[in-house]
C-alpha positions as CSV (number, residue, x, y, z in Angstrom):
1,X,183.3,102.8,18.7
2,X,183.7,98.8,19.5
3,X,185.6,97.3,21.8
4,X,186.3,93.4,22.6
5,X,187.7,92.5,26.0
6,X,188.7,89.5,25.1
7,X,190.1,90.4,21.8
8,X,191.9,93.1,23.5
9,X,190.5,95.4,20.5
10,X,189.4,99.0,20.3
11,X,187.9,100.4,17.2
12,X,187.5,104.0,17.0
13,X,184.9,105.4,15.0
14,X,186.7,108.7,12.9
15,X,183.1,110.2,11.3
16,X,182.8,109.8,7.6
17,X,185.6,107.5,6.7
18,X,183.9,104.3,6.7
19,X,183.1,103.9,10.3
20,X,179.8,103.4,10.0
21,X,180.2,99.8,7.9
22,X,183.0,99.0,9.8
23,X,181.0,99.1,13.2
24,X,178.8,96.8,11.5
25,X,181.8,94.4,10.5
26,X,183.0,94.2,14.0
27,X,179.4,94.3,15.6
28,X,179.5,90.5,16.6
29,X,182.7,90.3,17.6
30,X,182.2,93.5,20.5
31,X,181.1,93.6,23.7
32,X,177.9,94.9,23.0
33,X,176.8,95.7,26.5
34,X,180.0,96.5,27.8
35,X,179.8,99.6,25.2
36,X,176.5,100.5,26.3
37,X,177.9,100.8,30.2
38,X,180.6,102.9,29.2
39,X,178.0,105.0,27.0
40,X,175.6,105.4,29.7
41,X,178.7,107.0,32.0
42,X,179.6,109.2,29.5
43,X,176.1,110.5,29.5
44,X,175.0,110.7,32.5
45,X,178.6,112.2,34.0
46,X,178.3,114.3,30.9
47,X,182.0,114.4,29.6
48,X,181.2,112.9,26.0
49,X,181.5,116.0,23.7
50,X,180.3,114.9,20.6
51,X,177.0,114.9,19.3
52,X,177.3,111.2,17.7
53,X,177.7,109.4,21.0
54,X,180.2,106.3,18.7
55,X,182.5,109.2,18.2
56,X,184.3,108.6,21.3
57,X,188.0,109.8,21.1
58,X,191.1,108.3,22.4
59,X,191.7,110.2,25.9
60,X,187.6,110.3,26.5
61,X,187.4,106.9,26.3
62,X,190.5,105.8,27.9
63,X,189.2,107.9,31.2
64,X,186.2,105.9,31.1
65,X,188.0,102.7,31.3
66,X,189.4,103.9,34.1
67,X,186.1,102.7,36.2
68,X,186.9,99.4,35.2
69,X,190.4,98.9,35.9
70,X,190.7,98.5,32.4
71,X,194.1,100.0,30.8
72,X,194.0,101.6,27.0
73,X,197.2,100.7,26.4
74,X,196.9,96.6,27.1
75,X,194.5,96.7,23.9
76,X,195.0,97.0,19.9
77,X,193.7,100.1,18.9
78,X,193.0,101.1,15.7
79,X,190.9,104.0,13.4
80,X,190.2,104.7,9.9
81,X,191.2,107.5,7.4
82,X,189.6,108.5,4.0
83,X,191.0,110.9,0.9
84,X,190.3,114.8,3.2
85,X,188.6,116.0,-0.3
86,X,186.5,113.4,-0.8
87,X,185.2,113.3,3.1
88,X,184.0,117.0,3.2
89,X,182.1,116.5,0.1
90,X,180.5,113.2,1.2
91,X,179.7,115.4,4.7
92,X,178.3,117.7,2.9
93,X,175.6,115.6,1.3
94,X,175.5,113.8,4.8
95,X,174.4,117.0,6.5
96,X,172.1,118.1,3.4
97,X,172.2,122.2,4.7
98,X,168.8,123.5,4.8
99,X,168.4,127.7,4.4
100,X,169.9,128.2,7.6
101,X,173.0,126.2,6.6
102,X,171.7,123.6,9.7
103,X,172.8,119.8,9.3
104,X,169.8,117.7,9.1
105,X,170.5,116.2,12.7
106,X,169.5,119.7,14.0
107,X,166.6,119.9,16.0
108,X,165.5,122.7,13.8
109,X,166.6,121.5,10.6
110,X,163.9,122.9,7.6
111,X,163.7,119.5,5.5
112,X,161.5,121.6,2.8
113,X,165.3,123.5,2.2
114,X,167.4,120.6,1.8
115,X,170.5,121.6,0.1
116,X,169.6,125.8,0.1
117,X,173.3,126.2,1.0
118,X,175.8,124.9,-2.0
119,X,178.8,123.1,-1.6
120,X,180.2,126.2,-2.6
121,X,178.7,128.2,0.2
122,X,178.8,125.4,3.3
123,X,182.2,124.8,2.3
124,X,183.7,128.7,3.1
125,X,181.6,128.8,6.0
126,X,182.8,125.9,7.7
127,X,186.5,124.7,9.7
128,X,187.4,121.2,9.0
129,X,190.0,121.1,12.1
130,X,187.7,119.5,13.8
131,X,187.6,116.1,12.2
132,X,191.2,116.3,11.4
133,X,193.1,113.4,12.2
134,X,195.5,114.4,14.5
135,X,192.6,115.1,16.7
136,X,192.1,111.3,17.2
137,X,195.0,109.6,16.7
138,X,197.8,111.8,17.7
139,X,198.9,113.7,20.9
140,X,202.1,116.0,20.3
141,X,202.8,114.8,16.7
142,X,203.2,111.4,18.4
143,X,200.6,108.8,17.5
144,X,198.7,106.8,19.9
145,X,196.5,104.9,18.2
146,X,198.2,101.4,17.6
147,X,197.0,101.4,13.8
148,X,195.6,103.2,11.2
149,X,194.0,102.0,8.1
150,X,192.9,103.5,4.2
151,X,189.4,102.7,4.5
152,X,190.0,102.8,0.6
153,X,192.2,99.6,1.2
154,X,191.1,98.2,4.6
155,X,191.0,94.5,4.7
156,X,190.5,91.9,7.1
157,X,193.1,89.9,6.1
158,X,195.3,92.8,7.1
159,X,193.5,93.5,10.5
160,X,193.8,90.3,11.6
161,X,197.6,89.7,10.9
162,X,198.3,93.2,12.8
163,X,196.4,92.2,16.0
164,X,198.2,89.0,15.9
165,X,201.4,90.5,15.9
166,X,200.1,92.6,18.1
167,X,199.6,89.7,20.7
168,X,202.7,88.4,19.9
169,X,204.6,91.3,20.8
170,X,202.5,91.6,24.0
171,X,202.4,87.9,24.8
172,X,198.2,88.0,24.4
173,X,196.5,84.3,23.2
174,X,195.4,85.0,19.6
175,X,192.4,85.7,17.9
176,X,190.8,86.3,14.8
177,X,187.4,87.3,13.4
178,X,186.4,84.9,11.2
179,X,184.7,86.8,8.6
180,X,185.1,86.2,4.6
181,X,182.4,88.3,3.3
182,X,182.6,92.2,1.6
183,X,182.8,95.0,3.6
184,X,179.1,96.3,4.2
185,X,178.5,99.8,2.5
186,X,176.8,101.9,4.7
187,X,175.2,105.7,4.4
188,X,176.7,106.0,1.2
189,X,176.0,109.3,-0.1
190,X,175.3,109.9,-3.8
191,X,177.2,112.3,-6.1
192,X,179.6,112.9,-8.6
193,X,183.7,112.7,-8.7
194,X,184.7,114.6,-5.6
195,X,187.3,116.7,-7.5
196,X,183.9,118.1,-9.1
197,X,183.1,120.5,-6.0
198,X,186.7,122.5,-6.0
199,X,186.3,124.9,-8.0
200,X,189.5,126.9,-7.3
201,X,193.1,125.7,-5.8
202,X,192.5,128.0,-2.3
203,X,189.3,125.3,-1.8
204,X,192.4,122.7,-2.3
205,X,194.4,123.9,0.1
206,X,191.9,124.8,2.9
207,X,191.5,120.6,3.3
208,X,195.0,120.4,3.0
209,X,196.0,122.7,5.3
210,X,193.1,121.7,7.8
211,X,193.5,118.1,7.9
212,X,196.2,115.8,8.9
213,X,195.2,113.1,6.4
214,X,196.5,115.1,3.5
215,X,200.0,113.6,4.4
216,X,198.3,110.5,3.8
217,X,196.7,111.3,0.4
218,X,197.1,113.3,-2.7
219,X,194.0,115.3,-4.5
220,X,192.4,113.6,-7.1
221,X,194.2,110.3,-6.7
């Protein structure tokens, strides 16, 4: 997550889709330390669920402004998506599953047994429902995030004209991050074509069925 008070901004950070490079983009235009308060009162009142503490959802964090007088709905808030297929495969190598089938931010994750579980094998033992989009950006079919964004085709350019309308709409004074460089790439994982790994049309239609992005996407596109 990264949030600007004065930009009236709220990223969310939606695990494996990008977040991590696009936390990086928007690092010095956050509040750095204004995060880190609202981090430390999730933790210590304990209501932050997740074991990546970024991967605060929309209600959670919402809540948490509460403290502050702060409403959720005054700011710009916006989240990014990635092809469902190729995000289970690229959390697959993310979690590297040892002979336990443990991810390797388990306290008792076997490094030695990197990989003991195939794709093949994690894949029927797991439910994707759980990073499905309409867990973070939708509330009875009805989306409440302001925006969300193809991390395959995310731009600045584009960010920056839909917060200004944005503040234009909502009578805010405008602002812009002034940023011409690439997009960083972060914990890229390495490995081939992600149509590669399904090996069968029922492994097709377990993402499609389990995530909301597949309205977004088509497999092998």
């Amino acid at each position: 997550m990264r949030i600007s008070l004065y930009g009236r901004w709220i990223f969310f950070s939606n695990p494996k889709t990008g977040s991590t490079s696009i936390r990086h983009l928007l690092d010095k235009s956050s509040d750095k330390y204004f995060k880190k308060k609202l981090l430390n009162d999730l933790i210590k009142n304990k209501t932050h669920y997740s074991q990546h503490i970024e991967h605060i959802r929309y209600r959670e964090l919402e809540n948490a402004l509460l403290k502050y007088n702060i409403n959720i709905n005054k700011f710009f808030t916006f989240i990014t998506i990635r092809n469902p297929w190729e995000r289970v495969v690229s959390l697959y190598f993310y979690q590297k599953p040892d002979k336990n089938n443990k991810p390797h931010y388990d306290i008792n994750y076997d490094k030695s047994s990197a990989f003991a579980y195939s794709f093949n094998e994690w894949f029927n033992t797991n439910n994707f429902g759980w990073m499905s989009l309409d867990k973070w950006a939708f509330e009875d079919n009805k989306q409440i995030i302001t925006q969300i964004y193809k991390i395959e085709n995310f731009s600045i350019n584009k960010l920056n004209k839909d917060i200004s309308d944005f503040y234009e709409k909502n009578n805010i004074n405008k602002f812009k991050f002034y940023y011409n460089g690439r997009i960083p790439i972060k914990n890229k994982s390495n490995h081939m074509h992600y149509t590669k790994y399904y090996k069968n049309k029922e492994m097709i239609e377990k993402v499609k069925n389990e995530m909301y992005e597949s309205k977004y996407y088509k497999f092998g596109e």
